[in-house]
C-alpha positions in Angstrom: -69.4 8.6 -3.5 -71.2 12.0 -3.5 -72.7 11.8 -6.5 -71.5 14.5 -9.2 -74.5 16.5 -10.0 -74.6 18.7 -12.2 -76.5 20.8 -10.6 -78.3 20.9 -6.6 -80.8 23.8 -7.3 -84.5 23.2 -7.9 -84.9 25.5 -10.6 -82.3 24.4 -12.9 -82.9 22.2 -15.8 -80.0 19.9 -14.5 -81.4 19.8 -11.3 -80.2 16.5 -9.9 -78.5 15.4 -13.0 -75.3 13.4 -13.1 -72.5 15.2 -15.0 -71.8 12.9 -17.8 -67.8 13.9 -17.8 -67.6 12.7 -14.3 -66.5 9.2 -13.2 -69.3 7.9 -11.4 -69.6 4.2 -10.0 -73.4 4.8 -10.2 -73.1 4.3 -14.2 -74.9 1.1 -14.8 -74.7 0.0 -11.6 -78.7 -0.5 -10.5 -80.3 -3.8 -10.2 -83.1 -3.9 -13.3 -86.7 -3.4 -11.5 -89.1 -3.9 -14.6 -92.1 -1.3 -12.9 -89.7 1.3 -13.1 -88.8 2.3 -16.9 -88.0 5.8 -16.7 -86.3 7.9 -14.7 -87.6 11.0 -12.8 -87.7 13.4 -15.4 -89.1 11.1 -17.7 -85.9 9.1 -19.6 -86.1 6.0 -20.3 -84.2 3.7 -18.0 -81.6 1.0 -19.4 -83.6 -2.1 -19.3 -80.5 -4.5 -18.1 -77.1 -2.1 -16.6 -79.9 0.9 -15.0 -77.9 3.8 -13.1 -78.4 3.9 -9.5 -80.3 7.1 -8.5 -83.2 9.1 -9.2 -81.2 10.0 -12.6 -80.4 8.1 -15.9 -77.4 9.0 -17.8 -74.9 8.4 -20.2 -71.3 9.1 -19.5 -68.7 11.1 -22.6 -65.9 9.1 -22.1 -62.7 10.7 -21.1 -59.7 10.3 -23.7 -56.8 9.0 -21.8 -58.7 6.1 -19.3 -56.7 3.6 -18.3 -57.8 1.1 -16.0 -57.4 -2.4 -13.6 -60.7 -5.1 -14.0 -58.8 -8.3 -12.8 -56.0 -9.8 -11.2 -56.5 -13.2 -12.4 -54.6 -14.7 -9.7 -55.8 -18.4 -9.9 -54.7 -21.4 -7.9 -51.1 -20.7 -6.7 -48.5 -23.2 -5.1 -46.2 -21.2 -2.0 -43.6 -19.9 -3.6 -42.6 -17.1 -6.2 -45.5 -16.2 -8.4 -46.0 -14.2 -11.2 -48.9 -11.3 -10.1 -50.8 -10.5 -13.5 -53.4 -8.0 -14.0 -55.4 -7.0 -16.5 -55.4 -3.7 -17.8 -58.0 -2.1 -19.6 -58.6 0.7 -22.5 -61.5 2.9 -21.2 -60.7 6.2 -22.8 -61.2 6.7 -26.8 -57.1 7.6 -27.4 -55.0 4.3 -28.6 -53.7 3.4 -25.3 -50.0 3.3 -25.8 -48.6 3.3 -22.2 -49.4 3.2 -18.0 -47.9 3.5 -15.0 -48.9 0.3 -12.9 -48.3 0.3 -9.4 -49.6 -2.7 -7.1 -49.5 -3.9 -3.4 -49.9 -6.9 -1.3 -51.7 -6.8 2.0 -51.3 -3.0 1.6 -47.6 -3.1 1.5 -46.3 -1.0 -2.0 -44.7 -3.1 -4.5 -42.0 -1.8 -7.2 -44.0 -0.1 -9.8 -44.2 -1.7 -13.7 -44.4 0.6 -16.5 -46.3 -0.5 -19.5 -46.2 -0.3 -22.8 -47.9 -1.7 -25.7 -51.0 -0.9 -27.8 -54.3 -1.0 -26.8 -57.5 -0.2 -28.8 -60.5 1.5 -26.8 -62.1 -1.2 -24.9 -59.3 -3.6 -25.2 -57.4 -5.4 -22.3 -54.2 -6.9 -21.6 -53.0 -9.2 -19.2 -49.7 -7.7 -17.7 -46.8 -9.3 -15.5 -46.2 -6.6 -13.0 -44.2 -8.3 -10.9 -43.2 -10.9 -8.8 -44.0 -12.3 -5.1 -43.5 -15.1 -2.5 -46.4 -16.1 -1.3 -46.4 -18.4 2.3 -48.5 -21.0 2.8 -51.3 -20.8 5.6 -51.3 -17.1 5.1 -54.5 -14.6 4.2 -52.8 -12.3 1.4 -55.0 -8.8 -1.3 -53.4 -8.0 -3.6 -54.5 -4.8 -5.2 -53.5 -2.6 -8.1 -53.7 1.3 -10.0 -53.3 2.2 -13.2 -52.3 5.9 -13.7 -50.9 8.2 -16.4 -52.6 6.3 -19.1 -50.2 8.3 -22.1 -48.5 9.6 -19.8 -51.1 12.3 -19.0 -53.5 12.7 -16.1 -56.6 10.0 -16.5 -59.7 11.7 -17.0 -61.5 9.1 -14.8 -60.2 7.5 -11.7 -62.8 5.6 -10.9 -62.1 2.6 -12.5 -58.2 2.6 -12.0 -58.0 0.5 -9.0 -59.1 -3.3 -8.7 -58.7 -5.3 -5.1 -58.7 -9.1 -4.9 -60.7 -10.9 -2.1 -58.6 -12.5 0.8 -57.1 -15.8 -0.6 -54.4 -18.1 0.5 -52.3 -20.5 -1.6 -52.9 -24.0 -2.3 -51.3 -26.3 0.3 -47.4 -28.1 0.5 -45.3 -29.3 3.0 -45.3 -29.3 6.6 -47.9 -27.4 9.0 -48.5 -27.3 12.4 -51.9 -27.5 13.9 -52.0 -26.4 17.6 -51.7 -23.4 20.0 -49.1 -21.2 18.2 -48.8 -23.3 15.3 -49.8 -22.6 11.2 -53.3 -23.6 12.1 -55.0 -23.3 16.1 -57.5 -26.5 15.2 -57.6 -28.9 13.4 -61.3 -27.2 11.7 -59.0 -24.8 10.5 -56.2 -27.2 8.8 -58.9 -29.2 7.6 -60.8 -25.8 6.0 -58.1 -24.2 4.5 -56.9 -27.8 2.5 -60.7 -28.3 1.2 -60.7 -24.5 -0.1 -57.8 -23.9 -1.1 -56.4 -27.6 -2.1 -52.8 -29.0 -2.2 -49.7 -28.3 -4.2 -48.1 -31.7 -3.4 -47.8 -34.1 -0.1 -48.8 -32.2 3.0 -48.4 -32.8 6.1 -50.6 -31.9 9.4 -48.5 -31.8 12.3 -50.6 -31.8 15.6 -49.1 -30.3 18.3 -51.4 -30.0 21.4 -52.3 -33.1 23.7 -56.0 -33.1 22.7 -58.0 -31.1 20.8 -61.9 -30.3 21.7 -62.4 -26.0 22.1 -63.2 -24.2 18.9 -63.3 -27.6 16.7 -66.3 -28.5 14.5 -67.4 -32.2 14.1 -67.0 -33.9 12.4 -64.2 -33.3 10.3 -64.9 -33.6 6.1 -62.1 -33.8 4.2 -63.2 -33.7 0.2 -61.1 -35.5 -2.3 -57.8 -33.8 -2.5 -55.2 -33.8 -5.3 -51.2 -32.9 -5.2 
């Protein structure tokens, strides 16, 4: 981000400091580096969540600040899935309703609108929806929160989380070839020790032999399902 000064002239008392209404992701954000205890105008730096930059601050927060921290996801079996996220109370208003909208692999789902009660700092875990996840198949899911009270949130920063790729856990039938679920057998074999098995699974192999882009030799942990 560019960060939100508060001011960029040299003269000014607030010369290169952050403005504490803002949203920054630089708030607490440093990696703790015990020679350096202050800042550059002489404040004492947080001595475990320091900000990033030559400037340490503390941020007002806003009073409607709604936002996503997790989509606790979890092992999943192919199928229809609940999606869950977890909503969170940042500003210091009762959190009373949200607008939640969500996508997978960038593709808009239908949007949820909650509503509940939620104390500043709280969290709830939230159903949004539901989706049919396919085996053998890299899926993000990501969601926003917006309109926390129905008003505009006074910091956007935290409003959106994104997974990291996952696939489901493994059932049924797969192909293992040119063209099929899984182009080698390293592959097939990969994706069953990461992502583990729903219930009996089958590896079909399709191709008369198997040698280019293979690793040996193949490892194939204990797997239950």
């Amino acid at each position: 981000e560019n960060p939100p000064f508060v001011s960029v002239l040299g003269s000014d008392a607030t010369f290169l400091h952050i403005d504490p209404t803002s949203s920054s992701i630089l708030d607490g954000a440093a990696a703790t580096i015990t020679t350096f205890t202050t800042d550059y105008d002489g404040d004492t730096r947080n001595a475990t969540t320091p900000d990033i930059g030559a400037d340490e601050f503390t941020l007002i927060p806003a009073v409607n600040d709604a936002g996503i921290t997790a989509i606790p996801l979890g092992s999943i079996c192919p199928g229809i899935n609940n999606v869950t996220v977890t909503l969170k109370n940042f500003g210091t208003a009762s959190l009373t309703s949200a607008t939640i909208n969500w996508k997978v692999n960038g593709v808009a789902q239908t949007a949820y609108s909650w509503t509940g009660t939620l104390a500043t700092n709280a969290t709830a875990n939230v159903v949004v929806g539901t989706y049919n996840f396919v085996g053998a198949t890299s899926y993000m899911v990501s969601a926003t929160s917006s309109l926390p009270n129905g008003l505009a949130d006074g910091k956007t920063v935290n409003d959106t989380f994104t997974t990291a790729s996952f696939q489901t856990s493994l059932t049924g039938t797969y192909t293992v070839g040119s063209g099929g679920n899984f182009t080698t057998i390293t592959a097939a074999v990969l994706a069953a020790n990461s992502y583990g098995l729903c219930g009996p699974t089958v590896f079909s192999f399709t191709d008369a032999t198997y040698s280019g882009g293979e690793t040996f030799p193949f490892t194939i942990n204990a797997l239950t399902g």
